[in-house]
N, C-alpha and C positions, 0 to 999 in steps of 0.2 A: 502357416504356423502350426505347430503343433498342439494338439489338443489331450490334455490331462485329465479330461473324466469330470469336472467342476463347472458350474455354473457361471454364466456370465456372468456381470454389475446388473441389479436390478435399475430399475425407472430411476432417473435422473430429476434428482427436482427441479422447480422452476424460483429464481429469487422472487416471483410475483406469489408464490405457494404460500398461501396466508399461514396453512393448517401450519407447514414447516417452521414458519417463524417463528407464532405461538408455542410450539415445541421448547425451540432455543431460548425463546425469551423467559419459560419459566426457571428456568438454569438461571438464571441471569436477578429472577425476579428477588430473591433471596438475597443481595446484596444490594439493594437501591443507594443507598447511601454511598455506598464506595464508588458507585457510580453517577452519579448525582457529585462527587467532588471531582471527580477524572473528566469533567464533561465543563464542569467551573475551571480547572486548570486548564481545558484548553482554551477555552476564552479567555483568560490569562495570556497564557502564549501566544493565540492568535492578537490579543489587544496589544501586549508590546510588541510584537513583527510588525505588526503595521504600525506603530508609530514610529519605527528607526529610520525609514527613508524623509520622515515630515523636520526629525531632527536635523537629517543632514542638510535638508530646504532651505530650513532656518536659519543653521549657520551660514550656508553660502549666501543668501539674500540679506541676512540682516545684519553678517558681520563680516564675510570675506569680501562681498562685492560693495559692500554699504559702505567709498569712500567721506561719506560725510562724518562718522564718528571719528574722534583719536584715537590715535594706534590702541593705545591702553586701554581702552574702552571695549576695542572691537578682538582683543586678545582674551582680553576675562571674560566678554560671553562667549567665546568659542569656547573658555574653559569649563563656564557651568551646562554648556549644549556637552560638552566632552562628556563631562561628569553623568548627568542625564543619561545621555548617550548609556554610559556603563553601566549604571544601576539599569537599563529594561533590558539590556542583556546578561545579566546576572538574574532579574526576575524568570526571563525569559528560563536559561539553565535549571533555575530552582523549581520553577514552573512544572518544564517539560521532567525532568528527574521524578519530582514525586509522583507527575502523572504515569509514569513508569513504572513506579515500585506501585501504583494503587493496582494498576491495570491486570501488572503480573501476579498479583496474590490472589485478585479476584478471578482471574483467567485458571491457574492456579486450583484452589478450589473447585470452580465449575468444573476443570478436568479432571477432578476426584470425584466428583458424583456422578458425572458424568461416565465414569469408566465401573463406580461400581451399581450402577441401575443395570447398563450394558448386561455385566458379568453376570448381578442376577437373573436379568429376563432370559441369559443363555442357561442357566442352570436350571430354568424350570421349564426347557425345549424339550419338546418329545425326541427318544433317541432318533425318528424318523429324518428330522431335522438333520442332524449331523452325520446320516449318513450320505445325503447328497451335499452335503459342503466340505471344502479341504479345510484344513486345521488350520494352515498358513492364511488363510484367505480371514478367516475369523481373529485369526492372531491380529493382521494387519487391521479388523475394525477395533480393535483396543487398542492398539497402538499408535500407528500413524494418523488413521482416520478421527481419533480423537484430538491429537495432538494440533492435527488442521483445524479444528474445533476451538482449541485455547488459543490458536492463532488467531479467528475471525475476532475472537470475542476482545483479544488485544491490542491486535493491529489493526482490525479494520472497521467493526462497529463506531469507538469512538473515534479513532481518526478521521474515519470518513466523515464524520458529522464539523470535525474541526477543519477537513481539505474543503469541503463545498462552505463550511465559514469565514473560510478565509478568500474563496473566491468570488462571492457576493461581495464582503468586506472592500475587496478590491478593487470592485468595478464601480462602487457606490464612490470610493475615494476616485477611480482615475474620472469618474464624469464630472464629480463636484471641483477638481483640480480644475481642468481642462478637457470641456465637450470634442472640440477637434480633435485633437489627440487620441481620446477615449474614441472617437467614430471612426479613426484612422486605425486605432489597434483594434481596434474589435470584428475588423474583416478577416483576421485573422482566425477569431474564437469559433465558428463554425467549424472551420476546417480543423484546427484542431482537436476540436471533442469530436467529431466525424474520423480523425485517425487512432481518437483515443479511446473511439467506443469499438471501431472494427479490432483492432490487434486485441484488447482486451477480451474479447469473446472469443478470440481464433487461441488466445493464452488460457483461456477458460477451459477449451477445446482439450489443450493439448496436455494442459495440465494434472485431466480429468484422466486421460489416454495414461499417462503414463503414475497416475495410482492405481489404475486396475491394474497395469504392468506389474506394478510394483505387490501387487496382491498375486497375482500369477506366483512372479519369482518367490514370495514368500510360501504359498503353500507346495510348489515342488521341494523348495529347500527342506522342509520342513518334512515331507511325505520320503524324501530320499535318505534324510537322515534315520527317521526313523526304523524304517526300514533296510538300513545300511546293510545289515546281517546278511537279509533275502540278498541284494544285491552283489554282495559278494559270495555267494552261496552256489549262483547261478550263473557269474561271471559276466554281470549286464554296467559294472562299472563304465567301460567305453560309452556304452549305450546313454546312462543317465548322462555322462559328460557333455556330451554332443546335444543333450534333449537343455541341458542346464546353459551350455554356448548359446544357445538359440534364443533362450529369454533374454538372456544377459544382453544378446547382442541388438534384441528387440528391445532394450529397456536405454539402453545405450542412445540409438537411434531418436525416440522419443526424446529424448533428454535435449541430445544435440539438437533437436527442431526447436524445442522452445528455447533454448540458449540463442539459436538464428534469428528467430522471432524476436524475442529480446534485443539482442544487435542489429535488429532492421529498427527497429522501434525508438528507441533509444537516440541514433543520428539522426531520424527523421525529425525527433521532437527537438532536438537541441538546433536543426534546421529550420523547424518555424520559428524556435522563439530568436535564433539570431535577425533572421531574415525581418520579425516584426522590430526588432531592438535597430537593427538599420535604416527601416522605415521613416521610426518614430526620430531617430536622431537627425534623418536628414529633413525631416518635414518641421521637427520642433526644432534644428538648427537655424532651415531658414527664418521662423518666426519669433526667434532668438535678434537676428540680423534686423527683420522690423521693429523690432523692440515691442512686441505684440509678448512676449512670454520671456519669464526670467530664468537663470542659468540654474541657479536652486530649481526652481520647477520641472525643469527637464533633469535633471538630475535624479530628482525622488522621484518622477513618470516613470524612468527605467528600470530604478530600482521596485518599484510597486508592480511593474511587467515582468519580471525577473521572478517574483513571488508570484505572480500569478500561473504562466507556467510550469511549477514548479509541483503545486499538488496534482498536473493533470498528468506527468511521471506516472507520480503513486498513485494515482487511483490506478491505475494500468495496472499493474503488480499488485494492489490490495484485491482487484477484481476477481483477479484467475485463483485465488485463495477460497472465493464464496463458492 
């Protein structure tokens, strides 16, 4: 690969880098409030998700399969389970919505002070500084590299706090449901935070790969431009072209690998969690058949399985972001 004269990526931190976090978290400390409610709306949203599969339980046990009431009977509780039913999913929307608009104004801000401490701490560098860095490569830490900043602080701080609460939440329902069940799916759960902890660090990897990339092609852009005059002066236009192909087609590459990545990742997950969803249906079918477990229960099992591997997706994609 061709080499422009600028310096690699310094030291990569580590998410266990306490010094680093305490960095980030005083950005953050400035708005407790707003965050402190973004963190109650997720509990919110996580409280009504997990109780939609308990409503559809209900109706099928106490009033689709419950031929001991009258039709009329067993028609108007399906209607107030219905009803129910829509308000935690309209909580649920109102929920997640505002926790959106808090998340992005506070993220928001932080990437305003964020960008202007930056700006100052470069303006009181010794020119020595800038003469061993490309301009593009500085451009890209106010820019993008900030920008992956207001991304952690939106999508993944508190999400994550709400994907790992909904995945506890889960497992406490499927055991108090049904022990079986729960002991039956959970041979599963190893293996997939084991598939969901390697591709996330390999996404981490490559993610990291291609924003240095990305800092490359911005400081030639930037050094070519400027300098456009010399270049044509001298008649090296071919030359930069070919020097500018070469990133491009490195930054290219990079891209398509984690797009691969991603598309390995993706059918694999949706692999487990079918494989544990036909598991559980043929094992809570047969105990259906004994009359050992009811038709509602297996029901809401799968839909509570369903939500389960569902944040182990995102955390995959929240990861490669830190």
């Amino acid at each position: 690969m061709y080499n422009f004269g600028y310096s690699e990526e310094g030291r990569v931190g580590s998410l266990r880098d306490l010094h680093i976090w305490l960095r980030i978290f005083r950005y953050g400390s400035g708005h407790r409030l707003g965050l402190v409610l973004a963190v109650l709306l997720s509990l919110v949203v996580t409280g009504a998700t997990l109780g939609l599969p308990h409503l559809m339980q209900m109706g099928i046990d106490g009033f689709i399969m419950n031929t001991h009431l009258p039709a009329v009977q067993r028609i108007a509780g399906l209607g107030r389970i219905a009803v129910v039913y829509g308000i935690l999913v309209g909580l649920v929307f109102l929920a997640g919505f505002f926790q959106v608009v808090v998340l992005e104004t506070i993220g928001q801000w932080i990437m305003h002070a964020m960008r202007r401490d930056l700006y100052a701490h470069m303006l009181d560098l010794d020119l020595a500084f800038f003469n061993n860095q490309a301009v593009g490569r500085l451009v890209t830490r106010l820019t993008n590299d900030i920008q992956n900043m207001h991304e952690m602080f939106t999508s993944v701080m508190v999400t994550l706090f709400n994907d790992f609460l909904r995945l506890a939440g889960i497992l406490v329902i499927l055991f108090l449901m049904n022990v079986r069940l729960a002991l039956v799916m959970s041979v599963f759960v190893p293996l997939a935070a084991l598939i969901t902890v390697v591709f996330s660090r390999l996404a981490r990897e490559r993610f990291r790969a291609i924003r240095r990339q990305l800092s490359r092609l911005n400081s030639f852009l930037q050094e070519a431009i400027s300098g456009i005059s010399v270049l044509q002066l001298f008649g090296r236009q071919r030359d930069s072209f070919r020097k500018f192909d070469v990133l491009t087609r490195e930054y290219q590459d990079l891209t398509l690998r984690q797009i691969k990545l991603f598309g390995t990742f993706m059918p694999m997950s949706e692999i487990m969690s079918s494989a544990a969803i036909a598991l559980i249906l043929w094992y809570g079918g047969g105990e259906i058949i004994r009359r050992e477990l009811s038709l509602g229960e297996l029901v809401a099992f799968l839909s509570y399985m369903r939500l389960f591997f569902q944040p182990l997706r995102e955390l995959y994609q929240k990861y490669s972001i830190v």
